[in-house]
N, C-alpha and C positions, 0 to 999 in steps of 0.2 A: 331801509333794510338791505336794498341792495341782490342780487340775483347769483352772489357768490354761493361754491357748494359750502364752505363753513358757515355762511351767515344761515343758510338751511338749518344745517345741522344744530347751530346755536339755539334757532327758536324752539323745534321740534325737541329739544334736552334740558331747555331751559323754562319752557313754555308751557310744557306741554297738560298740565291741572286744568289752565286757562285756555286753553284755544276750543273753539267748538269742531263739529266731526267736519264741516264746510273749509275750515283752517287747513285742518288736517290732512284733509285728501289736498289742499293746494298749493302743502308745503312737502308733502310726499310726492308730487306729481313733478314737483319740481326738482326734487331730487333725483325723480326718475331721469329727467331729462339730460342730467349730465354722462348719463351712459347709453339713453335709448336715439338719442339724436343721433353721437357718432355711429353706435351699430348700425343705425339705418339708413345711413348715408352710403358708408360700406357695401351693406348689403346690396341695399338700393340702387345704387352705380352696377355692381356684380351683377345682377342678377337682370336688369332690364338691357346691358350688352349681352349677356349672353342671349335672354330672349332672340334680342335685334339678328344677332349672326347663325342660330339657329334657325331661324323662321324664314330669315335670308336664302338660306341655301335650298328651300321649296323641298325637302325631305318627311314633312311631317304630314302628307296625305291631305294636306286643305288646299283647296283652290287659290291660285295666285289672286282672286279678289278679294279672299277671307286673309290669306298672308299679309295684304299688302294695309290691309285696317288692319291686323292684327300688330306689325311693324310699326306704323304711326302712332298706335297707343301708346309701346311700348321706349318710343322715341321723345315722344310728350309726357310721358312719365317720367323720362330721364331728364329731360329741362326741368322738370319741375322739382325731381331732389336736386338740381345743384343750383336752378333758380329759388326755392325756395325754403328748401331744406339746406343747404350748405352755406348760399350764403345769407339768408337771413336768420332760418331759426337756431343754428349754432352760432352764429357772433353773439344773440343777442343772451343763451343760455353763460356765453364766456365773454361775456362782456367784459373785461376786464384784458385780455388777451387780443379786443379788437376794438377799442381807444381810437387805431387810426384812421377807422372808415368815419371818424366824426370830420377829419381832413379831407374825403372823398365828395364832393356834390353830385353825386351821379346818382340817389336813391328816386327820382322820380323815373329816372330812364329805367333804372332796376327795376319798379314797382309793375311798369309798360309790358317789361318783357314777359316778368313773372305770371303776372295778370294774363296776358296771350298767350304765356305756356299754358297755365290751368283750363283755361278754356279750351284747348284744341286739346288737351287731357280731356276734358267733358264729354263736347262733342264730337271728339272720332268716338266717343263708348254710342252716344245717340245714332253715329252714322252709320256704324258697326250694327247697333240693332237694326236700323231701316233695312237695310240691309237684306240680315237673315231673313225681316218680316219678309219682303218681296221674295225672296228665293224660296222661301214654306208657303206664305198665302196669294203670291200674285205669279201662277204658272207663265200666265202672256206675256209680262214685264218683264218676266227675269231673265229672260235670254238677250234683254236689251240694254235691262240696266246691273245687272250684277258680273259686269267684267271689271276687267284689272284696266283699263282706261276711264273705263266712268268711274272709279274708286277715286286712280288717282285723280282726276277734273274736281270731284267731290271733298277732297281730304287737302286739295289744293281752295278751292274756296272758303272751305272753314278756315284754313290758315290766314288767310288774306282778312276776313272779314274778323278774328278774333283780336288781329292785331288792329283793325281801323276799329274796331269798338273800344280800345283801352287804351286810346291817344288820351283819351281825358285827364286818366290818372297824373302824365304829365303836366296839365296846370292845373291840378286841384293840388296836386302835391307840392311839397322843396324836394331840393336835392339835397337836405341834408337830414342824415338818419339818426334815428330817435333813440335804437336798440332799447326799444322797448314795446311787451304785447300789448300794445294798447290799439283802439280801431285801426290807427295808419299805421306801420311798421318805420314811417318818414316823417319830417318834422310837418306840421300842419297850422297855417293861419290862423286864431277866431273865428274871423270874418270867413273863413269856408268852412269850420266844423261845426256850426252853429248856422249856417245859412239853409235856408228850408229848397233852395232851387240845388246847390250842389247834393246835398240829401236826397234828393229828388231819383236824380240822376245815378248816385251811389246804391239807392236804394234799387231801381230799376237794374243794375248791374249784378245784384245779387238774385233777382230774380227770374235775368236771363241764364245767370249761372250761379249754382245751380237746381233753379227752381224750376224753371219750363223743361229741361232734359229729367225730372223724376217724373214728370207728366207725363211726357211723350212717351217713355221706357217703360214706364207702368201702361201704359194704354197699349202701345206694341206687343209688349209681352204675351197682354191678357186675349188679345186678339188673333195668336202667334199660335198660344198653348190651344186655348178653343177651336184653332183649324186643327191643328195637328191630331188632338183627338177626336175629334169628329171622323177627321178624313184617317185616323188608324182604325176606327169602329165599322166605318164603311168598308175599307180595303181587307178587315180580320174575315168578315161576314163572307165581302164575294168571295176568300180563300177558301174557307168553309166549304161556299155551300157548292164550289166548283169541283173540288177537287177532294174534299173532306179532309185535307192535308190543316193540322191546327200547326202546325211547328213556327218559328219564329223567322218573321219576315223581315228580311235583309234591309229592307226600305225602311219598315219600321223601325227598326236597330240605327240604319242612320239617322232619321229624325229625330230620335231619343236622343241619341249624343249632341246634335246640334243643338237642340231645344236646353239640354242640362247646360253646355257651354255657356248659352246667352242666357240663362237665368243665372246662373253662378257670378258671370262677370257683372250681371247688369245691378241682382242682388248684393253682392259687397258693394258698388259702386253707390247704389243706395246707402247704404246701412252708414259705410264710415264716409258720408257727407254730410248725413242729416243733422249732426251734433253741429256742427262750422255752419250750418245754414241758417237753425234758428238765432243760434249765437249772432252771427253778424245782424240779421236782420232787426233782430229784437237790439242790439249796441246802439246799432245807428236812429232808431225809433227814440231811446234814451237820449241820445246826446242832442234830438230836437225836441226833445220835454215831452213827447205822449207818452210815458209811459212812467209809471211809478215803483217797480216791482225793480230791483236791482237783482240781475244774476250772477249766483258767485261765481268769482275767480276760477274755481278749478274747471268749472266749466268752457271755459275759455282754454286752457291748455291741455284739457283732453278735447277738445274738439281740432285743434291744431296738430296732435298727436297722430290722432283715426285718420284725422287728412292726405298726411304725409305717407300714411300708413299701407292708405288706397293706390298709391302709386310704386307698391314694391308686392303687392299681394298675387297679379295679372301671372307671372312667374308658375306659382302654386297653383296656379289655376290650371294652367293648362299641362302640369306634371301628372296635376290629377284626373284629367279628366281626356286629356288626349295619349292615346297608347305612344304612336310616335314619336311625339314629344318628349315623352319620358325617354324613350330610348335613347333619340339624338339627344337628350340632356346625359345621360349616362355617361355613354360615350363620351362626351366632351371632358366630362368631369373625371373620367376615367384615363385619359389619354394624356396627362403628363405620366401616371403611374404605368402606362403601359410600354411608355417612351424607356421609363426606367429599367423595367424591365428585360424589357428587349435587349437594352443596352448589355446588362450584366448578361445574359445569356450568350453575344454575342462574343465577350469577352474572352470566357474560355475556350472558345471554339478559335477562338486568331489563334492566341497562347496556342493550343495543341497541332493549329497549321505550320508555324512559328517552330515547332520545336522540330516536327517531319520534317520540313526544309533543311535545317538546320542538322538533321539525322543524315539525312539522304548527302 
């Protein structure tokens, strides 16, 4: 049938008596894709430099150790729409427009990169939690381990170890691409899609990522929130009963906002993975025979979708929820039109300099 937008079009006008609601959503998903891909790419690019140069310039009241994991996320999000949003899942939606990367053998080195961008995507959100946890529940530690050296040493090792964890992908893979959503996005042997040792190993990869980081994050979290109200219960009471003063305690105020932060991020970060997770693992369980239950299609391209998704939402987040932010994003966003401005104002005031000159 082919992945063109008229072959779409053809079955859903032609078909449509016949197709069940499982068709339907996976022929309209796919229609979706020929406009949600490029906006999101677009966006996607926009909106994680601008994070990057915003967050950069240490204007938005968070600590240079909160900046500098907040930076990496936002940097690893950006590999990952043009690693894996630009150049895989838009050729393979216009497949027809990209022919020549069948001429290319570079899709296993692709597959390398992609794979280590996602994952430093993952886990700088995991390091990012450890993080806050230490600086709300471990008073001792945080003065030792919550600087902007131990960040970077931190957000430097995951880099290092993401990339030697996803050398495999290089010889489980070709170099030559498939442009098509099926398990590999790259052309793949038999004798390795079907072997129960590279399955093994595949499988384990999807559990490192990202399986063990919704563990961790949930368990952080829940550990995070439980000090903070505890220790807001304890600190409301001595206010009380010291001073009889009930009014709203500044400390309090700030742990609220931090707490809301890291559940916002950590919460999306969950939500639009969980669909790409079972998906893959439950593919790969099928394509070594345990598994009898075939899941549809559309399932697979909305799980692709919410993934890609996860990597341009960080943005929103923190418009919403940090004061600063928003400003410095204003501003930015305001400061071509302000340039223009100025401009014309400035204009007729030459002109009437221009003309005194020329009076006098």
């Amino acid at each position: 049938m082919g992945r063109s937008l008229f072959s779409n079009i053809y079955i859903l006008s032609t078909y449509y008596d016949s197709l069940s609601l499982a068709d339907w959503i996976y022929y309209i998903l796919l229609f979706v894709q020929y406009i949600y891909y490029p906006m999101l790419a677009i966006i996607g690019v926009a909106v994680n430099l601008l994070t990057i140069g915003i967050l950069s310039r240490g204007k938005c009241g968070l600590s240079k150790c909160v900046t500098r994991y907040l930076v990496a996320m936002a940097a690893a999000d950006l590999l990952v729409i043009i690693l894996d949003l630009i150049l895989r899942h838009i050729p393979i939606v216009y497949k027809e427009q990209f022919q020549f990367l069948y001429d290319i053998p570079m899709c296993n080195v692709h597959a390398v990169l992609l794979y280590a961008a996602t994952d430093c995507s993952v886990w700088f959100t995991v390091t990012f939690t450890f993080d806050r946890f230490v600086a709300i529940c471990c008073q001792k530690l945080k003065s030792k381990y919550c600087r902007e050296k131990t960040a970077a040493v931190v957000l430097g090792t995951v880099t290092v170890l993401s990339c030697l964890k996803n050398i495999f992908w290089y010889f489980m893979l070709t170099g030559g691409y498939w442009l098509q959503n099926i398990p590999w996005f790259c052309a793949v042997t038999p004798d390795i899609a079907f072997s129960v040792a590279w399955g093994t190993i595949e499988f384990l990869h999807y559990i490192l990522t990202p399986g063990v980081p919704f563990v961790v994050i949930l368990l952080l979290n829940a550990f995070t929130v439980r000090h903070i109200l505890v220790s807001s219960r304890s600190r409301r009471r001595l206010r009380v009963h010291r001073s009889g003063d009930s009014r709203r305690d500044p400390e309090i105020e700030s742990r609220r906002k931090s707490i809301i932060l890291l559940l916002v991020i950590s919460g999306n970060f969950i939500l639009l993975w969980t669909v790409l997770l079972v998906y893959s693992i439950w593919q790969r369980m099928d394509c070594l025979g345990y598994l009898s239950v075939i899941l549809p299609l559309f399932q697979r391209e909305l799980a692709f979708m919410l993934q890609l998704l996860s990597c341009c939402t960080n943005t929103a987040i923190y418009a919403v929820t940090q004061t600063q932010f928003r400003e410095q994003l204003k501003n930015v966003l305001c400061y071509p039109f302000t340039r223009i401005s100025s401009s014309w104002r400035a204009q007729p005031d030459a002109e009437i300099t221009e003309r005194g000159m020329a009076f006098r």
